[in-house]
C-alpha positions as CSV (number, residue, x, y, z in Angstrom):
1,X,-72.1,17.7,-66.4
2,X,-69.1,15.2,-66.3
3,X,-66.9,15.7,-63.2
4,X,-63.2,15.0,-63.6
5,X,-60.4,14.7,-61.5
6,X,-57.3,17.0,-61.3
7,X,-53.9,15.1,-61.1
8,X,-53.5,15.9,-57.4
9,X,-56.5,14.2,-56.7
10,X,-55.9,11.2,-59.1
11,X,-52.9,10.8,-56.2
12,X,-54.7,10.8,-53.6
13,X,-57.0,8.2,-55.0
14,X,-54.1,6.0,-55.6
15,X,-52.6,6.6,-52.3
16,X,-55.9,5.5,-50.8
17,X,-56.0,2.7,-53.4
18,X,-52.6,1.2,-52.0
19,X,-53.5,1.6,-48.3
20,X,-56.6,-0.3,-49.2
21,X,-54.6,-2.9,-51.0
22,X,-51.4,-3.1,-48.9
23,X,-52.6,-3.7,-45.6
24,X,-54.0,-7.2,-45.9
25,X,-51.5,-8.0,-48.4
26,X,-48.6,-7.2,-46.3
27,X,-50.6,-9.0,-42.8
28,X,-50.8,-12.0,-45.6
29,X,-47.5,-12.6,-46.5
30,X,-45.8,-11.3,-43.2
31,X,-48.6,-13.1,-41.0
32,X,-48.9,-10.2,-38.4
33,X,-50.6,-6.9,-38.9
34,X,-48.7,-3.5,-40.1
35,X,-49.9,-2.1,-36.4
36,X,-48.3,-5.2,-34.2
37,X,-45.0,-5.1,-36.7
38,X,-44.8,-1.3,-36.0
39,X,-44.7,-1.7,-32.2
40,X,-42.5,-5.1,-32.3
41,X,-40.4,-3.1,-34.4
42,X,-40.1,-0.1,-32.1
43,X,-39.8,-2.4,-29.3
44,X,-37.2,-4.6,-30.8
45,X,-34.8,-1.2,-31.1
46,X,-34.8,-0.5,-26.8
47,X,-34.8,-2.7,-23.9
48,X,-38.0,-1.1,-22.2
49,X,-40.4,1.5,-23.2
50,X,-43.2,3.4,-21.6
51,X,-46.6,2.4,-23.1
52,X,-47.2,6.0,-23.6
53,X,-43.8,6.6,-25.4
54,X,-44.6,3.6,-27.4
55,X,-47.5,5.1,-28.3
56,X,-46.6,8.6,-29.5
57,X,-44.0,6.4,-31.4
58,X,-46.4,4.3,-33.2
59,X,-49.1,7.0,-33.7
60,X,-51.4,4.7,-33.2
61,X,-55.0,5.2,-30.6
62,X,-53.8,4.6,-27.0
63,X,-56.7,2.1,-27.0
64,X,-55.7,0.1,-29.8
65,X,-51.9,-0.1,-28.4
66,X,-53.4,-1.5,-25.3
67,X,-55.5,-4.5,-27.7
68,X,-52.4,-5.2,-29.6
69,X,-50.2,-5.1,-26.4
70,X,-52.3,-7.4,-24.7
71,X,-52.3,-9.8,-27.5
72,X,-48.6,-9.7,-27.9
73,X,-48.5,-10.6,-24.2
74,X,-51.2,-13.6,-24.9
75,X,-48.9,-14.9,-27.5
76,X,-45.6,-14.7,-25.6
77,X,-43.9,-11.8,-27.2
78,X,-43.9,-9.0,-24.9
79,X,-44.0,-8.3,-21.3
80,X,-45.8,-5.5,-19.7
81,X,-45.5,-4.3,-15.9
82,X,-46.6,-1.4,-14.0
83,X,-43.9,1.2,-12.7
84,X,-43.4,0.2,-8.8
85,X,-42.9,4.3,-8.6
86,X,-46.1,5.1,-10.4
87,X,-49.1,2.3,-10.8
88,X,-50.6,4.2,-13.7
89,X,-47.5,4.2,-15.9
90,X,-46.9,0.3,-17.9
91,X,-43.2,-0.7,-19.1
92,X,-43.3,-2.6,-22.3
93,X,-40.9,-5.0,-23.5
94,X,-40.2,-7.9,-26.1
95,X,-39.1,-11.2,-24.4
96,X,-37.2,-13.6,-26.8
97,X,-39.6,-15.0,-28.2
98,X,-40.5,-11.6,-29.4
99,X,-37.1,-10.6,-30.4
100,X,-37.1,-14.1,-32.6
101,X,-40.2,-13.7,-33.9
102,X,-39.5,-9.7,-35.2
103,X,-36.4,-11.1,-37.1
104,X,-39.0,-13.1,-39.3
105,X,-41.2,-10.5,-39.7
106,X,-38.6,-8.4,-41.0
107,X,-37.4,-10.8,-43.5
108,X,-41.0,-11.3,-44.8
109,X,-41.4,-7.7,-44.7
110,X,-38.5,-6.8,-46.9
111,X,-39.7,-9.9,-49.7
112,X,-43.1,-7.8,-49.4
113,X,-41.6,-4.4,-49.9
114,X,-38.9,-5.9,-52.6
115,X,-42.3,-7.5,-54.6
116,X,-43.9,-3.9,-54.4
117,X,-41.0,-1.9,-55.4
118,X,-40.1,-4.6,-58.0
119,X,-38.7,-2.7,-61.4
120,X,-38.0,0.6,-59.6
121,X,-34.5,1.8,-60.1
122,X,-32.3,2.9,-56.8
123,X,-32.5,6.2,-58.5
124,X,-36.2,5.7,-58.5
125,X,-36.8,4.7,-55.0
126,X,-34.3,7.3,-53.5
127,X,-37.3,10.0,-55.7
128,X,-40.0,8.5,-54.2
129,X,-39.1,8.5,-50.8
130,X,-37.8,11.8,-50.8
131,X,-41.7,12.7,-52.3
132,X,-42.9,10.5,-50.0
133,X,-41.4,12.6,-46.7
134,X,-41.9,15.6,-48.5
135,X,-45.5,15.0,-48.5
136,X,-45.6,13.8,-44.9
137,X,-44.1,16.8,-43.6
138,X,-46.3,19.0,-45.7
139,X,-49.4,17.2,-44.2
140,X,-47.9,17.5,-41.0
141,X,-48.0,21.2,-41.0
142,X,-51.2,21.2,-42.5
């Protein structure tokens, strides 16, 4: 017996499809991963952030956001310290190196998302985000 897709679930094998594809496509030509651009990019819009906040922001394993927030602080882009009022809570922020760096990374990120949206109309786009939230927020309540 021959087992066929519906159309709904065509989509979903693209969407997994793309995920597969665009994550070490976009770490390529930005040279940093989607997960460390997400937090530099939160990070670059406040001063100083909780860890925790950061977290929730990022959605994103509290473990993982500890790895990547350790790197970041390897590498010179971000400070962390410990809240003198509380030990357990960490304060996370980009130094300028970080600041500098995020400004790159955004530049290569729009070539990146330009080259995958390349032929869509504005009209187009505009469709496909609003689809695009729409499904997020019906997942969300799922």
């Amino acid at each position: 017996m021959a087992c066929s897709f519906s159309k709904q679930e065509q989509i979903l094998q693209l969407f997994k499809g793309l995920t597969n594809q665009i994550s070490p496509k976009f770490e390529r030509c930005t040279g940093i991963s989607a997960s460390r651009y997400e937090l530099l990019y939160q990070l670059y819009n406040t001063d100083e952030i909780n860890q925790s906040t950061l977290q929730k922001a990022v959605n994103i394993d509290s473990a993982a956001v500890t790895r990547h927030l350790k790197q970041l602080e390897a590498d010179g882009m971000v400070t962390r310290k410990r809240s003198p009022a509380d030990n357990r809570v960490i304060f996370v922020s980009l130094t300028t190196e970080g600041r500098e760096k995020i400004i790159g990374y955004r530049q290569e990120n729009m070539g990146f998302v330009n080259q995958m949206l390349h032929d869509f109309t504005s009209e187009e786009i505009e469709h496909l985000s609003d689809m695009l939230s729409r499904m997020q927020n019906n997942i969300s309540e799922y």
